[in-house]
C-alpha positions in Angstrom: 0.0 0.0 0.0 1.3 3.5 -0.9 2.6 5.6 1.7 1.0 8.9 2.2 2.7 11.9 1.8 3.8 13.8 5.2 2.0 17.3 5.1 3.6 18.2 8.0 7.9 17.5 6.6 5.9 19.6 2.9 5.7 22.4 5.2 8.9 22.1 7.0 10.5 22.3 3.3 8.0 25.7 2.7 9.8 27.4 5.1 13.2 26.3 4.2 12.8 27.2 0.9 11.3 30.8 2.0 14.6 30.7 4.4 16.9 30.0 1.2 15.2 32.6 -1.1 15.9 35.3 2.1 19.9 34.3 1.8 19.9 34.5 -1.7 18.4 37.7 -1.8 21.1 39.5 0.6 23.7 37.5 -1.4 22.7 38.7 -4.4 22.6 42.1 -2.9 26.4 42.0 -1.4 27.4 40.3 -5.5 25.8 43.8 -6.5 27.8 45.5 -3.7 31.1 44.0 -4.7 30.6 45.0 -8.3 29.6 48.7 -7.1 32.7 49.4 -4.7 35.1 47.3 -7.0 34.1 49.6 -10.3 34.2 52.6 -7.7 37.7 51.9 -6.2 38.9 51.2 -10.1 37.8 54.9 -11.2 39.3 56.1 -8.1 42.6 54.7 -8.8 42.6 55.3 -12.2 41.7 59.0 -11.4 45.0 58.6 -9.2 47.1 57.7 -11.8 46.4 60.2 -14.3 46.9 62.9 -12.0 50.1 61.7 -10.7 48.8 60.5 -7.3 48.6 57.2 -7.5 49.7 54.3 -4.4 52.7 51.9 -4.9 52.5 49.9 -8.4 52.6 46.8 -9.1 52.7 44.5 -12.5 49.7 42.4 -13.5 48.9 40.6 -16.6 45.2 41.3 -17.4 43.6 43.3 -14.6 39.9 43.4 -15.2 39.7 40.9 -18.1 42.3 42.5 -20.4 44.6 39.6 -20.5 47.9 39.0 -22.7 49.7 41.8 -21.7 51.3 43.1 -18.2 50.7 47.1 -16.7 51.6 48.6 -13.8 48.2 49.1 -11.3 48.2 49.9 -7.7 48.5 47.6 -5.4 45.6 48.3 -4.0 43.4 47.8 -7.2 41.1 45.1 -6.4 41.7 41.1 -7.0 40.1 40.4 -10.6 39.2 37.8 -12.6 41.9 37.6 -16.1 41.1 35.9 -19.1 41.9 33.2 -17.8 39.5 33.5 -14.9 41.8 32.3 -12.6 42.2 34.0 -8.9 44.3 36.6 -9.3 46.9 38.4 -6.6 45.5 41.8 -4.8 43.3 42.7 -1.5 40.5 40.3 -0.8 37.2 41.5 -2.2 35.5 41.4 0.9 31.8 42.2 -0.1 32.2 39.3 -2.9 33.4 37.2 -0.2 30.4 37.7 2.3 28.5 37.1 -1.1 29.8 33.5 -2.0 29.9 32.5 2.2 25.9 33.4 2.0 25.7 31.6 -1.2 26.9 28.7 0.3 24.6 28.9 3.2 21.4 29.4 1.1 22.1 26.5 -1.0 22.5 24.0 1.9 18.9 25.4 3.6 17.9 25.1 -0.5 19.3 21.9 -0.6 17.5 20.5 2.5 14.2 21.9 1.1 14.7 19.7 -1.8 15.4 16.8 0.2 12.3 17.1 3.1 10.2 17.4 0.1 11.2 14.7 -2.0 10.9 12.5 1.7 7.5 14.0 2.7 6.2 12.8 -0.7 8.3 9.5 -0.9 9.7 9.9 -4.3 11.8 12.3 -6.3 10.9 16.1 -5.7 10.5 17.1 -9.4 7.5 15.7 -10.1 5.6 18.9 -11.2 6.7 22.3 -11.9 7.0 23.9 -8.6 9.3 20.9 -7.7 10.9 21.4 -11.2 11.7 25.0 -10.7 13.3 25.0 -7.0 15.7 21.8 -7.8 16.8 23.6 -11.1 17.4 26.6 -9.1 19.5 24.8 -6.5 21.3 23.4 -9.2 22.2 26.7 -10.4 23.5 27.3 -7.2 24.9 24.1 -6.7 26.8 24.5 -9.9 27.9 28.0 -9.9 29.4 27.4 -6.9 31.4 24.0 -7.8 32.4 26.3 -10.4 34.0 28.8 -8.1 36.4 26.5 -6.5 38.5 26.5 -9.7 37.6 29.7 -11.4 36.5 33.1 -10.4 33.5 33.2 -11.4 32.2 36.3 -9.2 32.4 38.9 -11.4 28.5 36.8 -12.6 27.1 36.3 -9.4 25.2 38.6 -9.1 23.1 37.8 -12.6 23.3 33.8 -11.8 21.3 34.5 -8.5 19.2 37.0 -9.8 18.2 34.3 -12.2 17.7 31.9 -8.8 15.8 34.2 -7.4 13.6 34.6 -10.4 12.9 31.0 -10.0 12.5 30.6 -6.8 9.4 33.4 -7.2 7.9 31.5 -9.9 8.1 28.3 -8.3 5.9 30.1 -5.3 3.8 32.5 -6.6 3.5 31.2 -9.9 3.4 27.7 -9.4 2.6 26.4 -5.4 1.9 23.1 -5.3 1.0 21.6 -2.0 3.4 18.4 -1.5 1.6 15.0 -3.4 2.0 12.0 -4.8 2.3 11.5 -8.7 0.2 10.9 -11.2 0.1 7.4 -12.6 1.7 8.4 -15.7 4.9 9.5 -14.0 5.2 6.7 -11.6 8.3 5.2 -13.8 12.1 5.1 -12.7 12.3 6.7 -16.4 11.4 10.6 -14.0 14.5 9.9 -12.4 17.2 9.7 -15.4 14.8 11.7 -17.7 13.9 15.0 -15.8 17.1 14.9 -13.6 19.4 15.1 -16.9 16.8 17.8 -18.1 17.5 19.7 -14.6 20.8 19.9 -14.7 21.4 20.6 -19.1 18.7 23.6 -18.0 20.8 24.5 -14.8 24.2 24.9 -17.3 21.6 26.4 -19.7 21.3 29.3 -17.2 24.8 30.0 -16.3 26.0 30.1 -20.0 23.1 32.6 -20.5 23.9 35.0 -17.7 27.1 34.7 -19.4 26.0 35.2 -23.2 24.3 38.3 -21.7 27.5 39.5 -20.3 29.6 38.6 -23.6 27.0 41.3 -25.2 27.6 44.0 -22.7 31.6 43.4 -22.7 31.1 43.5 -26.6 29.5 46.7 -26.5 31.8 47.9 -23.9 34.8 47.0 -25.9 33.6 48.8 -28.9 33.1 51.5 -27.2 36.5 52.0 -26.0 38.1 51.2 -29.4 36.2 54.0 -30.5 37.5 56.5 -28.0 34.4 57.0 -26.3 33.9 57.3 -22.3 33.4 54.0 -20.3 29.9 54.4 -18.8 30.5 50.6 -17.6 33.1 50.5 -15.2 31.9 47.4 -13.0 32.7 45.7 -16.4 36.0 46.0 -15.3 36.0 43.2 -13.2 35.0 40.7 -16.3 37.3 39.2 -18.7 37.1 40.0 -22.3 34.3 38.8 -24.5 35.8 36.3 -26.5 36.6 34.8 -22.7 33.1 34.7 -22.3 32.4 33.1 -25.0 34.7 30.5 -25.1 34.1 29.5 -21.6 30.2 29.7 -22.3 30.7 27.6 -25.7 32.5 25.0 -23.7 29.7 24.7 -21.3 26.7 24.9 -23.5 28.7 21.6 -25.3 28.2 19.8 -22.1 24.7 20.9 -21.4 23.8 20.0 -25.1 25.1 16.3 -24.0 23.1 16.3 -21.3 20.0 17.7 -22.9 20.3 14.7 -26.0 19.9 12.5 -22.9 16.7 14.0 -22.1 15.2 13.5 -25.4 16.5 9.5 -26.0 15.4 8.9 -22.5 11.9 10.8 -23.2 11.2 9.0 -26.2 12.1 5.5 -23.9 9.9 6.7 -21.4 6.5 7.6 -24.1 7.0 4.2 -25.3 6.3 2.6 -22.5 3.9 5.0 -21.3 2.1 5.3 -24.1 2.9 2.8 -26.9 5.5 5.0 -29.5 8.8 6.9 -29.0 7.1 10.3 -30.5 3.9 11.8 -30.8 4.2 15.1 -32.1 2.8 16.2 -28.7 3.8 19.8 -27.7 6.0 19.3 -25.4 8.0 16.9 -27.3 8.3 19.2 -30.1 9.5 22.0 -28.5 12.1 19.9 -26.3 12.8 19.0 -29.9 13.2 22.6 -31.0 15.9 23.4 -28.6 18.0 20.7 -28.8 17.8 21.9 -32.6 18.5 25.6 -31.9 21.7 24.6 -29.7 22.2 22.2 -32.2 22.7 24.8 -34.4 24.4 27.2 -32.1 27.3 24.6 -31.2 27.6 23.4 -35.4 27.6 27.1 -36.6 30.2 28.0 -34.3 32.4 25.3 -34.8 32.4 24.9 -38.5 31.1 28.4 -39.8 32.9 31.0 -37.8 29.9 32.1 -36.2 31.6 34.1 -33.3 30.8 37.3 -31.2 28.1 38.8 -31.2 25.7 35.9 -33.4 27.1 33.4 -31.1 25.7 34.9 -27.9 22.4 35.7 -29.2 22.0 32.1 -30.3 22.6 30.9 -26.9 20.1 33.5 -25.3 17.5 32.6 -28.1 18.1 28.4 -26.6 17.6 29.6 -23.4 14.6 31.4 -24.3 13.2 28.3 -25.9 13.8 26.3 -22.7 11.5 29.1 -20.5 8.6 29.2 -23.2 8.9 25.5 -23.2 8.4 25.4 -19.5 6.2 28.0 -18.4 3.8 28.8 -21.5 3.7 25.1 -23.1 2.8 23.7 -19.9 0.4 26.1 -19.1 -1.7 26.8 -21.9 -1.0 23.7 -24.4 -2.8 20.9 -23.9 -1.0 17.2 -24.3 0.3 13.9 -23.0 2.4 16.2 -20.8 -0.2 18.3 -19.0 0.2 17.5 -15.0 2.5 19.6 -14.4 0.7 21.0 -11.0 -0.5 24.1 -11.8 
């Protein structure tokens, strides 16, 4: 006989995840911080150096994301990510420090959240979309922050938990689905290695565009300065140079495309022997479909037609935009084979 689901642990996991989105928030706020007094202290230095004030100097190859070539800077100018974003020599950023420590905090709390709901309801917690939502935005976390311990990836903080907190709103106000058990049709092992694999390609999905939105601002940024024109984006500073952005972000959306081929072969497994056939033309498969296309697309016009900069970035932003229509306005208002998603 089926164990019922333990309203009382469902609730226990509410207020963790309310607890978690409250740390994100204030580390989102002290990413924002860092980027603020960083850019700030840069100006004021630079304004040092022109007028002949400036503190002791020291050589560094690539501060703020101009790699390849050494300068003398202060020694005071802030540690910054190079092009090679590794951790670079300089004072401890001490606002994007308190940032990543609170970071780390909110995604254990997230974490457990996760876990006591996936116990209260005896099965895996991503069984609809508000479960969906909260353990792709812990894996956002989860990731960014695996990430961290061998590049410095702060100078994007503050847009990857924007984009957590984003989701963590729609999962509950958009979305709140009191803690259940599933739907016959998703009572399958197949939900654990299909919409796991599916998390975590639309988890790297989300970094790579945060950073494909960054690659277009350091592009503009860039452009600007080649043309002799005043640097209204100083926090930019702290990021390496566009092409970094874009190799790094080409790298990843490689993996994630991997991941997100899974999700397709093992959904096709799964309709079989749910339904009778591998593919049904149903909505939801198409569009799935359609983005593993427009990636597809991205990662073969790249690689074989020198499809750089600018077209590259906006072809990643478009995949990711695929992968939110596909979640929020298929499931809401197409009808299909995949319409439970708890909402």
């Amino acid at each position: 006989m089926p164990q019922p689901v333990n309203a009382e642990l469902g609730q226990i996991s509410e207020l963790f995840m309310l607890l978690a989105s409250i740390a994100y928030v204030v580390a989102l706020i002290f990413f924002v911080l860092d980027l603020v007094k960083s850019s700030t202290t840069i100006g004021t230095l630079e304004s040092g150096l022109a007028s002949g004030k400036a503190a002791p100097e020291r050589s560094l190859a690539g501060v703020g994301g101009r790699g390849g070539t050494a300068e003398s800077v202060p020694s005071s100018m802030p540690a910054t990510a190079d092009d090679s974003m590794d951790y670079g020599a300089g004072p401890r950023r001490g606002a994007a420090r308190i940032a990543v420590a609170l970071t780390v905090v909110a995604a254990i709390i997230h974490g457990s959240a996760v876990v006591t709901r996936g116990i209260a309801a005896h099965r895996v917690p991503w069984g609809n979309m508000y479960e969906f939502c909260t353990t792709g935005a812990f894996l956002v976390a989860a990731i960014f922050l695996i990430t961290l311990t061998r590049k410095d990836l702060r100078f994007v903080g503050s847009f990857v938990l924007g984009l957590v907190v984003v989701m963590l709103c729609a999962a509950t106000v958009g979305f709140p689905t009191p803690v259940a058990r599933l739907i016959p049709a998703l009572q399958s092992y197949w939900l654990i290695v299909h919409v796991s694999i599916a998390v975590a390609s639309s988890a790297l999905f989300t970094i790579t565009f945060a950073m494909s939105v960054l690659q277009l601002l350091q592009t503009s940024r860039e452009a600007k300065l080649l043309a002799g024109r005043t640097d209204t984006a100083r926090f930019l500073r702290l990021v390496p140079s566009a092409l970094s952005l874009e190799n790094l972000s080409y790298r990843l959306n490689a993996i994630a495309f991997v991941g997100w081929t899974f999700t397709l072969m093992a959904g096709a497994i799964w309709a079989e022997q749910a339904w009778g056939r591998y593919w049904g033309w149903d909505t939801k498969e198409v569009w799935t479909f359609v983005i593993w296309t427009v990636y597809a697309g991205y990662l073969h016009a790249r690689a074989t037609r020198g499809w750089t900069g600018t077209r590259a970035a906006w072809l990643s932003i478009v995949g990711y935009l695929c992968i939110v229509f596909n979640f929020t306005i298929v499931n809401i208002y197409f009808s299909g084979l995949h319409s439970y998603s708890g909402v």
